[in-house]
C-alpha positions as CSV (number, residue, x, y, z in Angstrom):
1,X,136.5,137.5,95.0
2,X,135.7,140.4,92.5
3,X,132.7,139.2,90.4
4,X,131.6,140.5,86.8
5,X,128.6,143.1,87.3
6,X,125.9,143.6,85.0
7,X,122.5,145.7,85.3
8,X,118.9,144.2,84.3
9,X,117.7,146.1,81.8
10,X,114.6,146.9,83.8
11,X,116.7,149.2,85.5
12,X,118.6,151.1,82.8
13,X,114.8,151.3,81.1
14,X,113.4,152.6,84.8
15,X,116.2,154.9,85.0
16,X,115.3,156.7,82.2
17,X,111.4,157.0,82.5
18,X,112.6,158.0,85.5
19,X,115.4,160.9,85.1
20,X,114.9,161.6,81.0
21,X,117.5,162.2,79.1
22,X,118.5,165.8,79.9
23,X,118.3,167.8,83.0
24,X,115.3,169.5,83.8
25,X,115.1,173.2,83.7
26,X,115.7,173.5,87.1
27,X,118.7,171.7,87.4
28,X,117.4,168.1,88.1
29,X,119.6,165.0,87.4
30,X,119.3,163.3,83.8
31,X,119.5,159.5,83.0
32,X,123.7,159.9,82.2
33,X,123.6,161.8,85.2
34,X,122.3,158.8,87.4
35,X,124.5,156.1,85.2
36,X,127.5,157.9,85.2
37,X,127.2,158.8,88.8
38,X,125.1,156.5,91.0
39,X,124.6,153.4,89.2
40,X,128.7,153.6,88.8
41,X,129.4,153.7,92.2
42,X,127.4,150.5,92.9
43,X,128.4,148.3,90.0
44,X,131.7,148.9,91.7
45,X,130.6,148.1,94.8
46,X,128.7,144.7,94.2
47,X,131.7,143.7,92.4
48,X,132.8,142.8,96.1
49,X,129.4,140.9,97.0
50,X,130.8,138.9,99.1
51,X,132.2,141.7,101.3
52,X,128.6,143.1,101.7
53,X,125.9,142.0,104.2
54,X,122.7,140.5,103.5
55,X,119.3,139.8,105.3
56,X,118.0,136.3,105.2
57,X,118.6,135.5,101.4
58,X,122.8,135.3,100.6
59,X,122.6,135.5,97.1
60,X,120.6,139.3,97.5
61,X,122.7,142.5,98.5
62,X,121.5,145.8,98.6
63,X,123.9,148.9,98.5
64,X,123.2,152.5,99.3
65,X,124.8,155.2,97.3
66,X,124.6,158.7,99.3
67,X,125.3,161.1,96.6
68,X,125.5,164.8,96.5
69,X,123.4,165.3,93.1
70,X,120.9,162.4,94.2
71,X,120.6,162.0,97.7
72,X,120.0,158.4,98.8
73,X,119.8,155.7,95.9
74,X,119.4,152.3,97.5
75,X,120.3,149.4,94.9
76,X,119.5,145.6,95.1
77,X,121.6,143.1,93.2
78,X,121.2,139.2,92.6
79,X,124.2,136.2,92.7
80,X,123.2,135.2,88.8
81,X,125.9,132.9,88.8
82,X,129.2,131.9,90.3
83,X,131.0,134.5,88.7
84,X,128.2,137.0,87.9
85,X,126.0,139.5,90.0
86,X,123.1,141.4,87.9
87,X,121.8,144.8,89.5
88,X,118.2,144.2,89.4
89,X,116.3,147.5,91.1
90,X,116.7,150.9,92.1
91,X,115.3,153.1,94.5
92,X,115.7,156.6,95.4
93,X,113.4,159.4,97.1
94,X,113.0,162.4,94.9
95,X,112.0,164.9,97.7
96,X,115.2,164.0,99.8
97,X,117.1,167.3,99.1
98,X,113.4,169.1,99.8
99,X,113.1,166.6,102.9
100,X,116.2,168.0,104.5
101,X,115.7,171.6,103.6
102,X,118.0,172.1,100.8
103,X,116.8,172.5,97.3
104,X,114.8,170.4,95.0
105,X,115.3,169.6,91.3
């Protein structure tokens, strides 16, 4: 069943005290950076949320995003409804690029 998927607006708010709203002068990712990219990817993907696994609550999912600009975003989303799933939090580790060696933003 493909569900209707919205995003709390804690996130879209956390997002941007989080990424700004331009780069940074070193290249870093921006707030349409992370919507347009990330967050894209796994309002698509909860639209399945049935397909995805869950731990010990069924109407909570989680999706990882592995991205090339980001790293690892990990995403949770909630069963609002019968029809509806709301992504309600975000996670991601800043120093992942730095972690593995590469660069950092």
């Amino acid at each position: 069943m493909i569900r209707r998927v919205t995003v709390h607006p804690d996130v879209l708010e956390a997002a941007h005290e989080r990424f700004g709203e331009e780069r940074s002068a070193r290249g870093g990712p921006s707030e349409y950076d992370f919507v347009s990219g990330p967050l894209a990817a796994a309002v698509f993907a909860f639209r399945e949320f049935d397909a995805l696994s869950y731990d010990v609550v069924p109407t909570v999912r989680a999706y990882t995003v592995v991205d090339t600009f980001f790293g690892v975003v990990d995403f949770v989303a909630v069963l609002a409804d019968d029809d509806v799933v709301e992504i309600v939090g975000f996670s991601d580790d800043p120093d992942y690029w730095t972690a593995l060696g590469g660069l950092d933003s």
